[in-house]
TORSEDREN-264053 format. One record per residue: y, x, z of N, C-alpha, C in turn. Coordinates in Angstrom, 2 decimals. Layout:
% TORSEDREN-264053
REC/Y/X/Z/Y/X/Z/Y/X/Z
...
***
This chain:
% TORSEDREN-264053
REC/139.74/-65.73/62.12/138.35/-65.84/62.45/137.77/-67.13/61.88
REC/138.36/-68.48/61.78/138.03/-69.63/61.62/137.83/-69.46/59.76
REC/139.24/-68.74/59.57/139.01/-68.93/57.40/137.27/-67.85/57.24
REC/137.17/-66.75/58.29/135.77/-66.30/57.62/134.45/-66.84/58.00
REC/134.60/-67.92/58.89/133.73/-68.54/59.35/133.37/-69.68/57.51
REC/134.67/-70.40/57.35/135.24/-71.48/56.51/134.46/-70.24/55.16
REC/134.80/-69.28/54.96/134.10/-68.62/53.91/132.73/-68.33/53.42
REC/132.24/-67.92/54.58/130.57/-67.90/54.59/129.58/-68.78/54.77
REC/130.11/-69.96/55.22/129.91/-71.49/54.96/130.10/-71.85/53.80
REC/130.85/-71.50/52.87/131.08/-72.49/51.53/130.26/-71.36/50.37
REC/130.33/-70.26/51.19/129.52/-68.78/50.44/127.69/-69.47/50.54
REC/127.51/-69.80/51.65/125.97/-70.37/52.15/125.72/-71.41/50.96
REC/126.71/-72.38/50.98/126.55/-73.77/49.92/126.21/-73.18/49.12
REC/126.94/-72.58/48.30/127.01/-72.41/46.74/125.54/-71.59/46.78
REC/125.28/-70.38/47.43/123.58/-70.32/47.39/122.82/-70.78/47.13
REC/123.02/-71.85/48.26/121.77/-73.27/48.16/122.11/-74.06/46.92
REC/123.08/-74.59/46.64/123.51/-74.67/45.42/122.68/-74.66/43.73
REC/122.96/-73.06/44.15/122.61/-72.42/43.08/121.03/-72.26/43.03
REC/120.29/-72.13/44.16/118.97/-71.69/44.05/118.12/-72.70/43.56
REC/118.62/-74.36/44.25/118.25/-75.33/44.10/118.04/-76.07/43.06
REC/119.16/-75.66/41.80/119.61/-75.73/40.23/118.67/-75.39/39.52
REC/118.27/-73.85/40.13/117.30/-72.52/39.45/116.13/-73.20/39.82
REC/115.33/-73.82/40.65/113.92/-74.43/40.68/113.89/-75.53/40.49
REC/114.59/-76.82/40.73/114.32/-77.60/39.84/114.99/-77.95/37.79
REC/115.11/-76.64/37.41/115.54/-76.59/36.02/114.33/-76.22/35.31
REC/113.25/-75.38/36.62/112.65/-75.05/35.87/111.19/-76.14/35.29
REC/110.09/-75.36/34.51/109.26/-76.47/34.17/108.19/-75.92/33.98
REC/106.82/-76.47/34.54/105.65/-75.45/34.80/104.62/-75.84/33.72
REC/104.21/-75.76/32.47/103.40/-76.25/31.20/102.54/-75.34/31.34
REC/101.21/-76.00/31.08/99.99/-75.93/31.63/99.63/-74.97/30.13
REC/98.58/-73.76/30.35/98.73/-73.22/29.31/97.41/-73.61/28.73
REC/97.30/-74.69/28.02/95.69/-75.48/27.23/95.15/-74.43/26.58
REC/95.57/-73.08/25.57/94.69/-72.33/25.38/93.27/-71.31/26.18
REC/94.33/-71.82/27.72/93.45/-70.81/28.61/92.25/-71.51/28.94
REC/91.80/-72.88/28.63/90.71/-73.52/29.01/90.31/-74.00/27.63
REC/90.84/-73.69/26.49/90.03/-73.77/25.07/90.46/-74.42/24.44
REC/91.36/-75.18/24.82/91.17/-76.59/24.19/89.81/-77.36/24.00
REC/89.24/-77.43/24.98/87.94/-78.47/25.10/87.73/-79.28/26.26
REC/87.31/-80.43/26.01/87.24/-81.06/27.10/85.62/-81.19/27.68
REC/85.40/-80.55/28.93/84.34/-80.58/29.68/83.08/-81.69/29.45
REC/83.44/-83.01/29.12/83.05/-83.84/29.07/82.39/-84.11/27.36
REC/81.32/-84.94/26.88/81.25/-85.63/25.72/82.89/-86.49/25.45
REC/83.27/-86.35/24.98/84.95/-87.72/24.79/83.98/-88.45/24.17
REC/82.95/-88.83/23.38/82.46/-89.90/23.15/82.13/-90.76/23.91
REC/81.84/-90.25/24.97/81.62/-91.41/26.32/82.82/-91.77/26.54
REC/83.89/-91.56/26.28/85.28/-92.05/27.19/85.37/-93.50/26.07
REC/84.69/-93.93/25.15/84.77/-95.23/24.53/84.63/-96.36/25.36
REC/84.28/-95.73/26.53/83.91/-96.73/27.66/85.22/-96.74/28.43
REC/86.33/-96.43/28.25/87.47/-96.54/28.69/88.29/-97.28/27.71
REC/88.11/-98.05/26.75/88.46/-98.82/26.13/88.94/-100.42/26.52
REC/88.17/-100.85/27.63/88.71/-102.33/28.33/89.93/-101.60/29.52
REC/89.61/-100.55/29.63/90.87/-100.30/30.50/92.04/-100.69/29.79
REC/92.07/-100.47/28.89/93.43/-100.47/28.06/94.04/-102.00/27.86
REC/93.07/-102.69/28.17/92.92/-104.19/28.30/93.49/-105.03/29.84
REC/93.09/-104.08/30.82/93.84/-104.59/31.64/94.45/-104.06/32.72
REC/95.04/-102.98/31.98/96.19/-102.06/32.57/95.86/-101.21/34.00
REC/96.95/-100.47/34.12/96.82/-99.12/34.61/96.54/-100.01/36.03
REC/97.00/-101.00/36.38/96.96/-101.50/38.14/95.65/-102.37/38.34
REC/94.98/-102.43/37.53/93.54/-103.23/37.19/92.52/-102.13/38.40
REC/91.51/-102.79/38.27/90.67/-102.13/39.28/89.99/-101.07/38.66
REC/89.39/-99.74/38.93/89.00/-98.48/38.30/88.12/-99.07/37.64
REC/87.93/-99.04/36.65/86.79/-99.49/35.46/85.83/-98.25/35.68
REC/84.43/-98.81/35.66/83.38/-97.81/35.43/82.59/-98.17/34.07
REC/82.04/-97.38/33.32/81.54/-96.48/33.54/82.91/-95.05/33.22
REC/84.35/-95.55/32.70/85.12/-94.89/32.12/85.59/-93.92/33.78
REC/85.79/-94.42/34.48/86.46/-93.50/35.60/84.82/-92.58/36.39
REC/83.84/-93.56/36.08/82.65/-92.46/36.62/82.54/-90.92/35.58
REC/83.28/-91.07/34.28/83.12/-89.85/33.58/84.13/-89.03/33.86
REC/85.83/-89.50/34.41/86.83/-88.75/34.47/86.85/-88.28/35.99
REC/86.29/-89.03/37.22/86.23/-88.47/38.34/85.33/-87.04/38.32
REC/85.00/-86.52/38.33/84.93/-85.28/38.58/85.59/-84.07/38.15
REC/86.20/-84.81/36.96/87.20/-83.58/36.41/88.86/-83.50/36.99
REC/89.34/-82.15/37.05/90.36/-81.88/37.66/90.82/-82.94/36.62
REC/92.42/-83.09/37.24/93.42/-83.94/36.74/94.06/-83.45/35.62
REC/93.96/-81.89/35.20/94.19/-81.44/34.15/93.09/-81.67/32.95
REC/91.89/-81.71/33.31/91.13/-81.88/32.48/90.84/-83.09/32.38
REC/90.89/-84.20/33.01/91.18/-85.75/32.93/92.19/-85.81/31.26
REC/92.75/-85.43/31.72/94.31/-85.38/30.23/93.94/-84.84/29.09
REC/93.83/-83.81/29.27/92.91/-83.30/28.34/91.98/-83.93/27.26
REC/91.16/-84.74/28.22/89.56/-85.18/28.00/90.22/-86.60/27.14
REC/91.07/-87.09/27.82/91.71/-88.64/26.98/92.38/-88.22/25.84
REC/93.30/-87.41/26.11/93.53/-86.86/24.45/93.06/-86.54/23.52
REC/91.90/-85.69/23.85/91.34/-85.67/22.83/90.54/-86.62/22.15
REC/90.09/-87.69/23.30/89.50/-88.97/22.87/90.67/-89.82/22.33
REC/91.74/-90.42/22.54/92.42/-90.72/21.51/93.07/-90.06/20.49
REC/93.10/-88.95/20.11/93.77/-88.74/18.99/92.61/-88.38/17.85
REC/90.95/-88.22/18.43/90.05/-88.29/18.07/89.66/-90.01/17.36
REC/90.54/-90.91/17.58/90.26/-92.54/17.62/88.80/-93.04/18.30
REC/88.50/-92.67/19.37/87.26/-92.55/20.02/87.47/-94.13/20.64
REC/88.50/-94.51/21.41/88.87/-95.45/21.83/89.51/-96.74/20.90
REC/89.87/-96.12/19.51/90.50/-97.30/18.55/91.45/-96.53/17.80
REC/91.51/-97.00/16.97/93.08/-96.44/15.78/94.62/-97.13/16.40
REC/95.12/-96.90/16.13/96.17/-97.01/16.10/97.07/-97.60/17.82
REC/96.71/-96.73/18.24/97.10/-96.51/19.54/98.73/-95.96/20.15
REC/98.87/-96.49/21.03/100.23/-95.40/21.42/99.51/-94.67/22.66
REC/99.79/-93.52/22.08/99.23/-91.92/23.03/99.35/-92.11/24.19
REC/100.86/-92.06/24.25/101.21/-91.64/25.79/100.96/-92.79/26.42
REC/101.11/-94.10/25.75/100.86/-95.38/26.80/99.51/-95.41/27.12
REC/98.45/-95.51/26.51/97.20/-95.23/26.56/96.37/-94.37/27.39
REC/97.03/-92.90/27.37/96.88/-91.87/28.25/97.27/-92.08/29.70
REC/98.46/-92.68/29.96/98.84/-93.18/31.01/98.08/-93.99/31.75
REC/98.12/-95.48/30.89/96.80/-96.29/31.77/95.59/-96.25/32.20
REC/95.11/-95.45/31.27/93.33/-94.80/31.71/93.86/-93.63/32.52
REC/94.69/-92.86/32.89/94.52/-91.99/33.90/94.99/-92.66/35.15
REC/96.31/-93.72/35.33/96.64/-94.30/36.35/95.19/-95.16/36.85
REC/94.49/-95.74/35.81/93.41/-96.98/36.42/92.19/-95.70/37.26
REC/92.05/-94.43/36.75/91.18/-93.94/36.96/91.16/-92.92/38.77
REC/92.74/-92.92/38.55/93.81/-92.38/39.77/93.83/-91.18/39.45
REC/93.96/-90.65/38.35/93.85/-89.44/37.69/95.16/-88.98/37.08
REC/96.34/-89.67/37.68/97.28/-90.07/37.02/98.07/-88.16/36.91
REC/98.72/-87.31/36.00/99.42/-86.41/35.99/100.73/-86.52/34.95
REC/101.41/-86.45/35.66/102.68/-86.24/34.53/103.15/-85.48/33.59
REC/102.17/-84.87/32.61/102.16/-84.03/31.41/102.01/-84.98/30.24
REC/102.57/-84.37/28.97/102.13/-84.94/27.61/100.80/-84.44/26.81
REC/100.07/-84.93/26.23/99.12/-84.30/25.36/99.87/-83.31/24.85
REC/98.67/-82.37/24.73/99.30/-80.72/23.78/99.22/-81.16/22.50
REC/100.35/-80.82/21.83/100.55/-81.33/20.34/99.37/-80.40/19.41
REC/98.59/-79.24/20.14/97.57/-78.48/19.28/96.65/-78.52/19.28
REC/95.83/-80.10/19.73/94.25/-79.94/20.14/94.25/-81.18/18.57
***
């Protein structure tokens, strides 16, 4: 009685185990064609997010740059900066992801996705 007890207990683990493997392996990518690839916003205004970059993501929300990204979902926040930097809206020669990072952290817009390599 005790080994089928000892069985369906180590039968239970490996379940949990296994299920636990299966959802965090997986990975949920946002599908950018389904919203156009466009960003809601002018990105020419996001030039005003340019001193952000100046004094980092823990700096106080810069306006007028976070008055343009607050209303947009957090997907479209990302979006909207990408396309403004890879547009050089904000400056040439930038690093993406660092850039993207700090104007969404300063703005509290912060999401953990990469720019879509197709906009």
């Amino acid at each position: 009685m005790a080994s089928n007890k000892n069985v369906t207990s180590a039968s239970f683990f490996f379940f949990l185990l296994l299920l636990f493997t299966t959802v965090n392996s997986t990975t949920v990518v946002p599908s950018w064609h389904a919203a156009g690839d466009q960003c809601p916003i002018d990105t020419q205004q996001l030039a005003a997010c340019a001193p952000v970059l100046a004094t980092g993501p823990k700096g106080k929300p810069q306006q007028p740059c976070c008055h343009f990204l607050a209303p947009l979902a957090k997907i479209d926040a990302l979006l909207c900066v990408c396309i403004a930097l890879k547009n050089n809206v904000l400056g040439s020669n930038l690093d993406i992801p660092l850039s993207v990072r700090i104007i969404l952290k300063n703005c509290r817009q912060w999401i953990s996705l990469p720019c879509p390599d197709d906009i």
